[in-house]
C-alpha positions in Angstrom: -2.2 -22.4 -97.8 -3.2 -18.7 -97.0 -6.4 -17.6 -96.7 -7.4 -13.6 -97.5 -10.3 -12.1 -96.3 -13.2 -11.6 -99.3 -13.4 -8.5 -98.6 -12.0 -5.5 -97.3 -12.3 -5.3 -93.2 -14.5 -2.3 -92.8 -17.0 -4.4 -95.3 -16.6 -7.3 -93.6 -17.7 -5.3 -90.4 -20.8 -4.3 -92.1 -22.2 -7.8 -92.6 -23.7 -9.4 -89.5 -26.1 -11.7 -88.1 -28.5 -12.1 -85.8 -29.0 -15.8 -85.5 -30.0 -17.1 -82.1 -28.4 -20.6 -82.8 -25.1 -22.2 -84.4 -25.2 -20.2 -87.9 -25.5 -23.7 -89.9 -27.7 -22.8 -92.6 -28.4 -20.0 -95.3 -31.1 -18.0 -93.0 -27.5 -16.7 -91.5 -27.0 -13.6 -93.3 -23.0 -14.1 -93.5 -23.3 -17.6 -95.1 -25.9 -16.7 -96.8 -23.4 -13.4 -98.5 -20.6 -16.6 -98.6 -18.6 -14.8 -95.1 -17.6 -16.0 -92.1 -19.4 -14.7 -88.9 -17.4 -11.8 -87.1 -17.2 -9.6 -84.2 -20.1 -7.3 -85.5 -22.7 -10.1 -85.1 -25.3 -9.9 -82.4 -25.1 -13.5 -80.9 -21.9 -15.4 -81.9 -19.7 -12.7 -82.2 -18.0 -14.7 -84.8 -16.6 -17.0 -82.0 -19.3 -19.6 -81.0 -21.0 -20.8 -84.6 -20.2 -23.1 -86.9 -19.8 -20.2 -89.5 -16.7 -18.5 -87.2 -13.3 -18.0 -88.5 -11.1 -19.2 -85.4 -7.4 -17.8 -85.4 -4.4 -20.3 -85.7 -1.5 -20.0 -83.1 1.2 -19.1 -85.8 -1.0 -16.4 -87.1 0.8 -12.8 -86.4 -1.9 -9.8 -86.0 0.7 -7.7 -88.5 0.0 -10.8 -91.4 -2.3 -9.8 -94.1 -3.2 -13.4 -95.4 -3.5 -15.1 -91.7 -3.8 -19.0 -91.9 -7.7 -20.2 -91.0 -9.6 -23.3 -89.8 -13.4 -23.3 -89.9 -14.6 -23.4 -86.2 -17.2 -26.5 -85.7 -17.3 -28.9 -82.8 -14.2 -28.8 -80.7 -13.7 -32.6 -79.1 -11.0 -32.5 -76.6 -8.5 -29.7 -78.4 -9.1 -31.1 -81.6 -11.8 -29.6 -84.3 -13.8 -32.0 -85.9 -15.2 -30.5 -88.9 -18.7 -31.7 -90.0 -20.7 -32.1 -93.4 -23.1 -29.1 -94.0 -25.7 -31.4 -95.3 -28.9 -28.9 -94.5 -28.5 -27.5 -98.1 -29.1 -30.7 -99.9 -32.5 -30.8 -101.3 -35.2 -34.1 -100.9 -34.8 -34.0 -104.5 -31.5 -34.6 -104.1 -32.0 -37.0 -101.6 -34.8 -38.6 -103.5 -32.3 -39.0 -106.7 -29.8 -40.6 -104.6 -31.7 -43.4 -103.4 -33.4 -44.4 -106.8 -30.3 -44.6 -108.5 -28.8 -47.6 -105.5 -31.8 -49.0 -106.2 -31.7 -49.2 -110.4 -27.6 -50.2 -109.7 -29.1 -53.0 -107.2 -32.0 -53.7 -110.4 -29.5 -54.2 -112.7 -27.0 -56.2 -110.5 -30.0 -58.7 -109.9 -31.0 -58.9 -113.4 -27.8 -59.5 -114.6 -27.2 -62.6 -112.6 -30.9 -64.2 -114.6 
């Protein structure tokens, strides 16, 4: 499947961040407008985040809808792609765990 850029190029030039670190959560200004990181931003340059767009092989510079992978962890040529989880709330957290525990009440008073 294709992937085309949200925006025009020159746009997409005009969003940038400035994040010191690996551009995981929504205090990046790119993920936080839903874009990947790109040459225009101060630190990553839209090459070393998790937030990059990295370029496949087969991609041709002439292309207008080049193929993508997200750019994460890279373990031994291969890119391992990791759960954003820094955007789920205690709440949700919180909502999770009581509802194992009233399937594991139930369960228990079943069996009486």
């Amino acid at each position: 499947m294709f992937e085309a850029d949200p925006a025009p190029k020159e746009l997409l030039q005009k969003v940038s961040c400035g994040c010191q670190g690996p551009c995981k959560s929504k205090r990046c200004n790119c993920r936080k407008a839903g874009l990947k990181c790109n040459p225009a931003c101060k630190v990553c340059r839209g090459k070393s985040c998790n937030n990059s767009k990295r370029w496949t092989a087969t991609e041709h510079h002439d292309s207008e809808t080049p193929t993508t992978t997200d750019a994460c962890e890279e373990d031994g040529g291969q890119t391992t792609v990791e759960p954003d989880n820094e955007d789920l709330t205690e709440d949700d957290e919180t909502s999770s765990s009581s509802h194992d525990a009233t399937t594991d009440d139930e369960e228990i008073n079943e069996g009486l």
